[in-house]
N, CA and C atoms as an extended XYZ file, in Angstrom:
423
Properties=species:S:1:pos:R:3:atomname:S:1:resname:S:1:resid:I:1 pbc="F F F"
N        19.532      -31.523       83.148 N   UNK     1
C        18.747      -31.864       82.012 CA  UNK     1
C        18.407      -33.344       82.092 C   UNK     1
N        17.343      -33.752       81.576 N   UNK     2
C        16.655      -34.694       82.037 CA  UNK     2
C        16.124      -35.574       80.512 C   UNK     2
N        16.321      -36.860       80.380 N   UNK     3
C        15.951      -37.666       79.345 CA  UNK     3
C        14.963      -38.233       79.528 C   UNK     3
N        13.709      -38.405       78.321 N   UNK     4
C        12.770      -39.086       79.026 CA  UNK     4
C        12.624      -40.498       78.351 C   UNK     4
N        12.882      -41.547       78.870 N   UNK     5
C        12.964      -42.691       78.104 CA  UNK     5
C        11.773      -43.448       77.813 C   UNK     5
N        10.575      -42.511       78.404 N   UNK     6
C         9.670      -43.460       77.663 CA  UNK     6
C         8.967      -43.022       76.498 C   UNK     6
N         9.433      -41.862       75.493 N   UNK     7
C         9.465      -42.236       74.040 CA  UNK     7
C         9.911      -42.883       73.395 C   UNK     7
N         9.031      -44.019       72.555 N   UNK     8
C         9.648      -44.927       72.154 CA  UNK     8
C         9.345      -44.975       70.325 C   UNK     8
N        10.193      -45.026       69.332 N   UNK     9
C        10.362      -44.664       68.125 CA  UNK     9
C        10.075      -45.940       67.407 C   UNK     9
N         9.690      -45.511       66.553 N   UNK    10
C         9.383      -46.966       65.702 CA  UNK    10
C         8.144      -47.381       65.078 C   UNK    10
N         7.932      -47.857       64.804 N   UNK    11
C         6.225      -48.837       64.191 CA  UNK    11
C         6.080      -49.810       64.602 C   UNK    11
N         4.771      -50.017       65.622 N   UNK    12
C         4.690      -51.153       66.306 CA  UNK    12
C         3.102      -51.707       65.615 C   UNK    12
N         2.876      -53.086       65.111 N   UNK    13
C         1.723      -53.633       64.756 CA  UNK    13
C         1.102      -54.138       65.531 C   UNK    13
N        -0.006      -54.256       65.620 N   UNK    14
C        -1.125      -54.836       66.037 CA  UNK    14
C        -0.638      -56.332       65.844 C   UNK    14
N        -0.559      -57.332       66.917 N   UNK    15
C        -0.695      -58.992       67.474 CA  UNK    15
C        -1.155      -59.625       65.989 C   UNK    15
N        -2.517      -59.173       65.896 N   UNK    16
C        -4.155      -59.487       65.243 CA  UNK    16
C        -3.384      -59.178       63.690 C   UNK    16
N        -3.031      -58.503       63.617 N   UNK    17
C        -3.127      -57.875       62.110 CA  UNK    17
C        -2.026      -58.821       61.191 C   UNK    17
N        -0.957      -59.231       62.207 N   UNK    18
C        -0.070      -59.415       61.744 CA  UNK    18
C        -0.166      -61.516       61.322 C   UNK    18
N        -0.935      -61.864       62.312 N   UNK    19
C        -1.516      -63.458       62.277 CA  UNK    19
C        -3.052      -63.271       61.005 C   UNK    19
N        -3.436      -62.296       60.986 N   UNK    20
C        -4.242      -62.200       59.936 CA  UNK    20
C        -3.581      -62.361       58.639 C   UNK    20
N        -2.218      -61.686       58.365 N   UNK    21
C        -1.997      -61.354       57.181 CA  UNK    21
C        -1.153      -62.830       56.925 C   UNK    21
N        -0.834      -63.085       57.814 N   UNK    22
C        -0.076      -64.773       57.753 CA  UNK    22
C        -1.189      -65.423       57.168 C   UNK    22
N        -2.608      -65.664       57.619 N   UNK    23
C        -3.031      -66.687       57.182 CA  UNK    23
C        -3.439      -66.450       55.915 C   UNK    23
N        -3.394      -65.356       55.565 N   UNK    24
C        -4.034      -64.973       53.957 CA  UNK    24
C        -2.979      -65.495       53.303 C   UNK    24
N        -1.389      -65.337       53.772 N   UNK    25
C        -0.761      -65.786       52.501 CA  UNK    25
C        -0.703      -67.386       52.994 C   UNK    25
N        -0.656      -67.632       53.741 N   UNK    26
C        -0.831      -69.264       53.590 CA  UNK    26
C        -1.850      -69.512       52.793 C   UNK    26
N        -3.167      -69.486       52.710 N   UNK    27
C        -4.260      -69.338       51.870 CA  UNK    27
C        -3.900      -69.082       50.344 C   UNK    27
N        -3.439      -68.511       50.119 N   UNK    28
C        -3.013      -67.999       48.963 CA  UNK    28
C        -2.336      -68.975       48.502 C   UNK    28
N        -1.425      -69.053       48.959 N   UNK    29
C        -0.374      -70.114       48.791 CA  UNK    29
C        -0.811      -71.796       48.626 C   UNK    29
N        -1.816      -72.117       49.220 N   UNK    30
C        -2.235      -73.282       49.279 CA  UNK    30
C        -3.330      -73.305       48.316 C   UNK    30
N        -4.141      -71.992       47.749 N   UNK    31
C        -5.046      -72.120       46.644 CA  UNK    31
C        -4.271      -72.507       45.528 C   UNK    31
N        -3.043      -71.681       45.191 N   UNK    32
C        -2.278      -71.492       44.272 CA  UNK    32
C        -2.062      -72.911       43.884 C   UNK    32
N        -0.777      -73.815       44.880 N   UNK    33
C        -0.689      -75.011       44.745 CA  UNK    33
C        -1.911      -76.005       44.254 C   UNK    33
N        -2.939      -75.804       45.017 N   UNK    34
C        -4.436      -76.912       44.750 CA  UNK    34
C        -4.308      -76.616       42.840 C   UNK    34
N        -4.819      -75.355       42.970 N   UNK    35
C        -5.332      -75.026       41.202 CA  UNK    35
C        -4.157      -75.195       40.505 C   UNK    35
N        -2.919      -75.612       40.650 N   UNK    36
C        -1.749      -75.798       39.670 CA  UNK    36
C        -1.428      -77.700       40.171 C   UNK    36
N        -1.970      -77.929       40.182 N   UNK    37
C        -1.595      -79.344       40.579 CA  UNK    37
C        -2.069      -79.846       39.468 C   UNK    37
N        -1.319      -80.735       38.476 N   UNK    38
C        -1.855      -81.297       37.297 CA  UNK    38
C        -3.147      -82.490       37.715 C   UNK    38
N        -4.070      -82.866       37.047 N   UNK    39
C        -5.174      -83.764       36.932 CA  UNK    39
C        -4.310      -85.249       37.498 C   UNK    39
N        -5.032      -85.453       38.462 N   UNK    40
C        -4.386      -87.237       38.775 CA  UNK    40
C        -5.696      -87.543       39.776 C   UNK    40
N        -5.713      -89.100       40.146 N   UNK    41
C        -6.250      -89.561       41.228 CA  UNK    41
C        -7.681      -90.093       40.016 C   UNK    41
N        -8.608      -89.422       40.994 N   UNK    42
C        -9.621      -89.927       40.540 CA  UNK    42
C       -10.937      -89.410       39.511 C   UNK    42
N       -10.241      -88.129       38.948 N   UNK    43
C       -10.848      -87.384       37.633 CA  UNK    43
C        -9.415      -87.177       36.595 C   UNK    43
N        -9.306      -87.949       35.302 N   UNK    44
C        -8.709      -87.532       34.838 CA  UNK    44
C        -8.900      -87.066       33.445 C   UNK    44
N        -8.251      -86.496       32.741 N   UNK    45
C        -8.416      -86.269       31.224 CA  UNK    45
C        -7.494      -86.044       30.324 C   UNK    45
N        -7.184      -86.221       29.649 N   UNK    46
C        -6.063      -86.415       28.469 CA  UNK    46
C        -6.449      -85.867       26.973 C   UNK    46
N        -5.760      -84.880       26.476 N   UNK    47
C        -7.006      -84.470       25.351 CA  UNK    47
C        -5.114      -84.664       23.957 C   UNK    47
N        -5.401      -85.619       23.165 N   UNK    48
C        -4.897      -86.088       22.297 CA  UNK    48
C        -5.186      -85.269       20.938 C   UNK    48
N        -4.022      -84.879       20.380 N   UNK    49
C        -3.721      -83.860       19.293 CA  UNK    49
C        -3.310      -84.497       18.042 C   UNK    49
N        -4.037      -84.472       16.662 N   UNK    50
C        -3.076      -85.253       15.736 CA  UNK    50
C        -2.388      -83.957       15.222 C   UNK    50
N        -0.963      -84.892       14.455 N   UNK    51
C         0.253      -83.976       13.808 CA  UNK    51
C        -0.581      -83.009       13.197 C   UNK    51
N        -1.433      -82.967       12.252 N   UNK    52
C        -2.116      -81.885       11.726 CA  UNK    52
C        -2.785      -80.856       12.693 C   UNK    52
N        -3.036      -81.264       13.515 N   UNK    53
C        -3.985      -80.008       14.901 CA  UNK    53
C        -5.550      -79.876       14.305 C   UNK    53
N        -6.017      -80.986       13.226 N   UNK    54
C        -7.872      -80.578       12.752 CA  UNK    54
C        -7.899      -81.998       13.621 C   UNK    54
N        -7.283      -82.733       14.087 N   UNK    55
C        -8.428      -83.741       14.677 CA  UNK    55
C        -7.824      -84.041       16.241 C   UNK    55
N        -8.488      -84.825       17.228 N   UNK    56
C        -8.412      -84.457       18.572 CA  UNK    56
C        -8.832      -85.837       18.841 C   UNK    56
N        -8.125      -86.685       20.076 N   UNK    57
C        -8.709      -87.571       20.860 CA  UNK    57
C        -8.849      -87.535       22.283 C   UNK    57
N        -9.986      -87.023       23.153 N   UNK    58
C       -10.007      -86.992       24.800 CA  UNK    58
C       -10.698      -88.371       25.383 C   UNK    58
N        -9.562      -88.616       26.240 N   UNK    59
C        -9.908      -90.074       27.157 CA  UNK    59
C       -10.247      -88.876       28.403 C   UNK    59
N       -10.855      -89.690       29.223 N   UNK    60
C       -11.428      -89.388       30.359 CA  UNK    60
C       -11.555      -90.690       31.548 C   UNK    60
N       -11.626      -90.382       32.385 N   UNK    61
C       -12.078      -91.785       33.557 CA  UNK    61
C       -12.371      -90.593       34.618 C   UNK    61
N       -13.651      -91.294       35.357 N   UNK    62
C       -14.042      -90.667       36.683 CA  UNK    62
C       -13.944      -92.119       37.609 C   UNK    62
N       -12.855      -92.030       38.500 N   UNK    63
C       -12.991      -93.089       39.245 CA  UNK    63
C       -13.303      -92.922       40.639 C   UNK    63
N       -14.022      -92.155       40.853 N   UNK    64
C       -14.953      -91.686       42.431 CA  UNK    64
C       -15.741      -92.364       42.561 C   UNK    64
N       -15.485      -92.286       44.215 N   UNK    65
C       -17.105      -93.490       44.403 CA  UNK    65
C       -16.500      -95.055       44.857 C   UNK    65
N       -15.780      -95.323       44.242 N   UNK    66
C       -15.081      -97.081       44.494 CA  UNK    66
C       -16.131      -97.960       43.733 C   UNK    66
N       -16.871      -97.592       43.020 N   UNK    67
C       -18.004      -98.241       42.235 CA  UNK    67
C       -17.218      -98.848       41.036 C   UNK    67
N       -16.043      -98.478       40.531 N   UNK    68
C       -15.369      -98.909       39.481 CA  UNK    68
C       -15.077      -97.566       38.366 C   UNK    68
N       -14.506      -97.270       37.415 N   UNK    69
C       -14.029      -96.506       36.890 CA  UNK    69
C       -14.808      -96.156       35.509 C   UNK    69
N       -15.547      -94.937       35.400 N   UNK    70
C       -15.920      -94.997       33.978 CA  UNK    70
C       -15.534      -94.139       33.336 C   UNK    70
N       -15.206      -94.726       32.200 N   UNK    71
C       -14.121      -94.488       31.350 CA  UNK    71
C       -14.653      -94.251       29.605 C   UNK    71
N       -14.006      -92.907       28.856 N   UNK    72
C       -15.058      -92.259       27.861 CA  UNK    72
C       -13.915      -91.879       26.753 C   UNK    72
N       -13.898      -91.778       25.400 N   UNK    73
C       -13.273      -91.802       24.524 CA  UNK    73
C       -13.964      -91.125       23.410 C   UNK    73
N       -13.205      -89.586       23.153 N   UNK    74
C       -14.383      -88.894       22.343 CA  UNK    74
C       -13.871      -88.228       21.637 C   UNK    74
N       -13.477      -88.513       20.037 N   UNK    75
C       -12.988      -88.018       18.791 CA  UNK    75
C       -13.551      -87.263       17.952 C   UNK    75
N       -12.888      -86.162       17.588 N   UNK    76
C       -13.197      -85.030       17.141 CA  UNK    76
C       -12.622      -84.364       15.856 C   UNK    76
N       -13.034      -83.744       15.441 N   UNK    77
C       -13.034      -83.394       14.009 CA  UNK    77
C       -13.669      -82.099       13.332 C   UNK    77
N       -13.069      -81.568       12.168 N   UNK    78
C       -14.157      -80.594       11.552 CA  UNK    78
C       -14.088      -81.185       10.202 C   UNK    78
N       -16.029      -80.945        9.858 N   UNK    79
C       -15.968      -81.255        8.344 CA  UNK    79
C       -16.898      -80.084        7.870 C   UNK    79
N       -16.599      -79.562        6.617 N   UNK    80
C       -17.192      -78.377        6.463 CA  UNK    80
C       -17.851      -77.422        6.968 C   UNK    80
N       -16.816      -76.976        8.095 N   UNK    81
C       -16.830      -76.071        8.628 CA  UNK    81
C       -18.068      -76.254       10.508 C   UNK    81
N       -17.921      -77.583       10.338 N   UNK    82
C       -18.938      -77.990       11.861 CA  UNK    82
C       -17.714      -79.155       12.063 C   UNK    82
N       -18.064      -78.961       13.569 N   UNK    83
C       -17.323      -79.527       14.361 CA  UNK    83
C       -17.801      -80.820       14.747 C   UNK    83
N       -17.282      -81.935       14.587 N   UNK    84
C       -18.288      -83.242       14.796 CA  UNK    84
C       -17.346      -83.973       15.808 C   UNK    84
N       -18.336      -84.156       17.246 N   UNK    85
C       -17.896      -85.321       18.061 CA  UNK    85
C       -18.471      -86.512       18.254 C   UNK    85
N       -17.443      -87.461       17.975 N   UNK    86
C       -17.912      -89.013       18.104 CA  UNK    86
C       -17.500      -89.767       19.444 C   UNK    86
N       -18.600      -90.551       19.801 N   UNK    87
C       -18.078      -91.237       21.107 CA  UNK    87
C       -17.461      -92.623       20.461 C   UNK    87
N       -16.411      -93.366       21.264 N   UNK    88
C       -15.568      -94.251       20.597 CA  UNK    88
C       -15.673      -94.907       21.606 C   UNK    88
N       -15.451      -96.409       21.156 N   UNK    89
C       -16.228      -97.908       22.008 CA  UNK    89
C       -14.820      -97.756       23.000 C   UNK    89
N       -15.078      -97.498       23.897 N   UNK    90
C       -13.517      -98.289       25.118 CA  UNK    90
C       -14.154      -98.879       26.422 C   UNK    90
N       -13.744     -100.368       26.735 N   UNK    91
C       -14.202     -101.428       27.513 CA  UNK    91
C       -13.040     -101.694       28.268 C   UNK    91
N       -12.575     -100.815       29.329 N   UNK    92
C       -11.537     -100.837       29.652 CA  UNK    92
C       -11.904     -100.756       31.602 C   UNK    92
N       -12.928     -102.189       32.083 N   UNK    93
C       -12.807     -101.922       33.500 CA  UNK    93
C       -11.461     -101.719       34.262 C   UNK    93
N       -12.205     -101.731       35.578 N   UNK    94
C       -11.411     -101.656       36.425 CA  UNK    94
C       -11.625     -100.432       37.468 C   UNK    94
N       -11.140     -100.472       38.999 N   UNK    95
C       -11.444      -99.474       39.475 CA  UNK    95
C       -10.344      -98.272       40.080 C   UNK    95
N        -8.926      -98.723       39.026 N   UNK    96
C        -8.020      -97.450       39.454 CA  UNK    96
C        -7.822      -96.778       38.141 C   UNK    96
N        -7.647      -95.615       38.554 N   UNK    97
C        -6.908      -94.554       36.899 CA  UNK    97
C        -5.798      -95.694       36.118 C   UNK    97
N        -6.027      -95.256       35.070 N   UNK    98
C        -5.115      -96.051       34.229 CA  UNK    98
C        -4.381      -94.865       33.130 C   UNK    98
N        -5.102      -93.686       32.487 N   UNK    99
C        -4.569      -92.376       32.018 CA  UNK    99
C        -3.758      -91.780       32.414 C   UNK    99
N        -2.913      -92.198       33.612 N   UNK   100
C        -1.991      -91.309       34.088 CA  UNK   100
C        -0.737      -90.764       32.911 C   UNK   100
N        -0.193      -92.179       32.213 N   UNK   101
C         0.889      -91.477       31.069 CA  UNK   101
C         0.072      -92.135       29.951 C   UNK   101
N         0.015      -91.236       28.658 N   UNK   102
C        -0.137      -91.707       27.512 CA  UNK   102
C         0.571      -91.186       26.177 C   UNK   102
N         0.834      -92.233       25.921 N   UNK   103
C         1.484      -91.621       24.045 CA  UNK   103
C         0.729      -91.865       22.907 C   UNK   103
N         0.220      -91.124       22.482 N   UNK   104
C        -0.301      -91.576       21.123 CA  UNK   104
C         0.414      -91.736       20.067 C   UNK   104
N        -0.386      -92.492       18.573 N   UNK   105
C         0.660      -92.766       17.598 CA  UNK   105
C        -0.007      -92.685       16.611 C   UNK   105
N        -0.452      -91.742       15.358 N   UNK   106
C        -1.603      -91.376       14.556 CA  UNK   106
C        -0.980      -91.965       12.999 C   UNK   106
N        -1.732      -92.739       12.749 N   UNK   107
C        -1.635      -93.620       11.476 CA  UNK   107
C        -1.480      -92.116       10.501 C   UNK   107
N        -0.482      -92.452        9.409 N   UNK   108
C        -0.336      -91.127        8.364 CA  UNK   108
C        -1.452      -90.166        8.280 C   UNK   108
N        -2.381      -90.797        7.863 N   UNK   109
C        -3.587      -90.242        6.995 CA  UNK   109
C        -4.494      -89.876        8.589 C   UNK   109
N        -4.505      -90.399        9.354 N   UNK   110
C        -5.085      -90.139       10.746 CA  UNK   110
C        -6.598      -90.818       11.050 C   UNK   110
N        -6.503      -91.552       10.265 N   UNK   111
C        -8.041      -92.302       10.259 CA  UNK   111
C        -7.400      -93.827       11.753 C   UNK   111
N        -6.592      -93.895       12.102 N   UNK   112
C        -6.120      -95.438       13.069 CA  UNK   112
C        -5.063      -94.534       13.897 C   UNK   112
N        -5.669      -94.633       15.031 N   UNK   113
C        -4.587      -94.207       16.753 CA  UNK   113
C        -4.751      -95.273       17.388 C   UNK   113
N        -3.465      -95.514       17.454 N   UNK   114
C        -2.910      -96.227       18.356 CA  UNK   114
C        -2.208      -95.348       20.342 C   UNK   114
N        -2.987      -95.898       21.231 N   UNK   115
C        -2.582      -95.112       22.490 CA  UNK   115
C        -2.172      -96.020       23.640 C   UNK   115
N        -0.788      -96.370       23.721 N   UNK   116
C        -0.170      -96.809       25.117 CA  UNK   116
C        -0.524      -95.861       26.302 C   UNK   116
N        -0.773      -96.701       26.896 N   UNK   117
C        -1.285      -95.941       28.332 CA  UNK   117
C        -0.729      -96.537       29.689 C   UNK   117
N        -0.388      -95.784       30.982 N   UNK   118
C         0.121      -96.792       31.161 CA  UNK   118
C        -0.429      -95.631       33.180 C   UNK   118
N        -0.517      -96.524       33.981 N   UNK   119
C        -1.418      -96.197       35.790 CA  UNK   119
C        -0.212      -95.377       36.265 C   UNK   119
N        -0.306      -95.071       37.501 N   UNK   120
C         0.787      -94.563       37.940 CA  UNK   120
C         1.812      -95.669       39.087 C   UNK   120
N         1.485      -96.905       38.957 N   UNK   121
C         1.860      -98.413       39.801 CA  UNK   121
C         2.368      -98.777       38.577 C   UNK   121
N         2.932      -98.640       37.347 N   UNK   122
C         3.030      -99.267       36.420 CA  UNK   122
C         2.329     -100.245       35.321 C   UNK   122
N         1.203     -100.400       35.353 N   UNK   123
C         0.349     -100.955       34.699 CA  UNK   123
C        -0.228     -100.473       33.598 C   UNK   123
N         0.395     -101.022       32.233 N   UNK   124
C         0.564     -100.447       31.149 CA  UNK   124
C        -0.183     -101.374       30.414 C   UNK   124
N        -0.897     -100.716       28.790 N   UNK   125
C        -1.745     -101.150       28.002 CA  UNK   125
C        -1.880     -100.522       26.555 C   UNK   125
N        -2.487     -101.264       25.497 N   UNK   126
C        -2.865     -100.151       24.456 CA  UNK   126
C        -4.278     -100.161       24.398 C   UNK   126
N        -4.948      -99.109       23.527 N   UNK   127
C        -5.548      -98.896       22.512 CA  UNK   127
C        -5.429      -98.731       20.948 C   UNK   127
N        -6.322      -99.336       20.268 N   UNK   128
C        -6.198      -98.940       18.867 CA  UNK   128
C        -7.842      -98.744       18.435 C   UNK   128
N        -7.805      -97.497       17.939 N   UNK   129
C        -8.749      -97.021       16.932 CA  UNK   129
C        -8.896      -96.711       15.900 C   UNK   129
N        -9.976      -97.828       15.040 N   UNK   130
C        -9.901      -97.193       13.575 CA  UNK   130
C       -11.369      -96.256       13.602 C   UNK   130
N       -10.670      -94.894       13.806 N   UNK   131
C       -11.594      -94.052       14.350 CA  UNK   131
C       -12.767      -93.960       13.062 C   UNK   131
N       -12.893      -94.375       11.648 N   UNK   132
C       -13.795      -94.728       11.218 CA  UNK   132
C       -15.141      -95.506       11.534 C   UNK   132
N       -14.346      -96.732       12.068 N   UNK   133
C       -15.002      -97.542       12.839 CA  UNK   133
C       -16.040      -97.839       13.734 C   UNK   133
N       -14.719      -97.303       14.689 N   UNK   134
C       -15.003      -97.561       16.194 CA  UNK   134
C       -15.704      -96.668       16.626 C   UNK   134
N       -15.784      -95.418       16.263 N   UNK   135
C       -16.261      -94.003       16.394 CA  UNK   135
C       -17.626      -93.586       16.000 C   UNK   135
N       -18.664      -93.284       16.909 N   UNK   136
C       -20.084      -92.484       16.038 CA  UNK   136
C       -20.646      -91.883       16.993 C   UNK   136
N       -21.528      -90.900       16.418 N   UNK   137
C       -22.244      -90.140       17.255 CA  UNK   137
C       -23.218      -90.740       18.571 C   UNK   137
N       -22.954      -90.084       19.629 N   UNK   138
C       -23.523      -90.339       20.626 CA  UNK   138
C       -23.643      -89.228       21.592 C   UNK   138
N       -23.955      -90.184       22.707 N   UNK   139
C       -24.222      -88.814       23.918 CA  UNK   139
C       -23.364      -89.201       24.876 C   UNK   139
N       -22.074      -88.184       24.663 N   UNK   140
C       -20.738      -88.355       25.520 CA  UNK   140
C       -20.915      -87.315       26.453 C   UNK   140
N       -22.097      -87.394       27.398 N   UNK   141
C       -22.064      -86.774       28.482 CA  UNK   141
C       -22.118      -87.245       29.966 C   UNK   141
């Protein structure tokens, strides 16, 4: 009686199939990371909440380009029942992010924010808005 050893048992894959399916999950994996990476570098945004949750402050800076950093401050609100955004004066050159950490600090009544801000090199600063003020309609685009 005679064995034949060249049946061979098992599941064997394809070379191709198997370097294919590698690079998809690397892919995957590296989309995942990109789209979960919090905002830094050179688009940032910060969207500021008062204790009540009816009014809102978003800083912004686009610092692409090496042209210098421009930088946008846009307070928000509802008053009978419409939503009103104001652009707010901020003169804050320079050509690196500076939004990286911020704390805000909302006067009782919420009409004056105060916002420490501070780069990711350590270079720290405030703002203060008397969003009455400082604040009016414009074209914050």
């Amino acid at each position: 009686m005679s064995v034949d050893s060249s049946h061979q048992s098992g599941f064997l894959l394809n070379p191709w199939i198997v370097i294919v399916i590698g690079l998809v999950a690397v892919a995957g994996v590296g989309g995942w990371m990109l789209m979960s990476s919090p905002k830094t570098g050179a688009n940032l945004e910060q969207r500021l909440t008062a204790p009540s949750g009816t009014r809102t402050m978003e800083l912004s800076e686009n610092c692409a380009g090496g042209a210098g950093c421009q930088r946008t401050a846009t307070y928000e609100f509802t008053q009978g029942g419409e939503t009103i955004r104001l652009v707010c004066a901020l003169d804050l050159p320079g050509a690196t992010p500076l939004f990286a950490n911020v704390t805000p600090q909302w006067l009782a009544d919420e009409t004056i924010l105060r916002i420490d801000y501070g780069d990711a090199e350590g270079q720290t600063g405030s703002l203060l808005f008397d969003l009455v003020a400082d604040c009016h309609p414009g074209n914050d685009a």
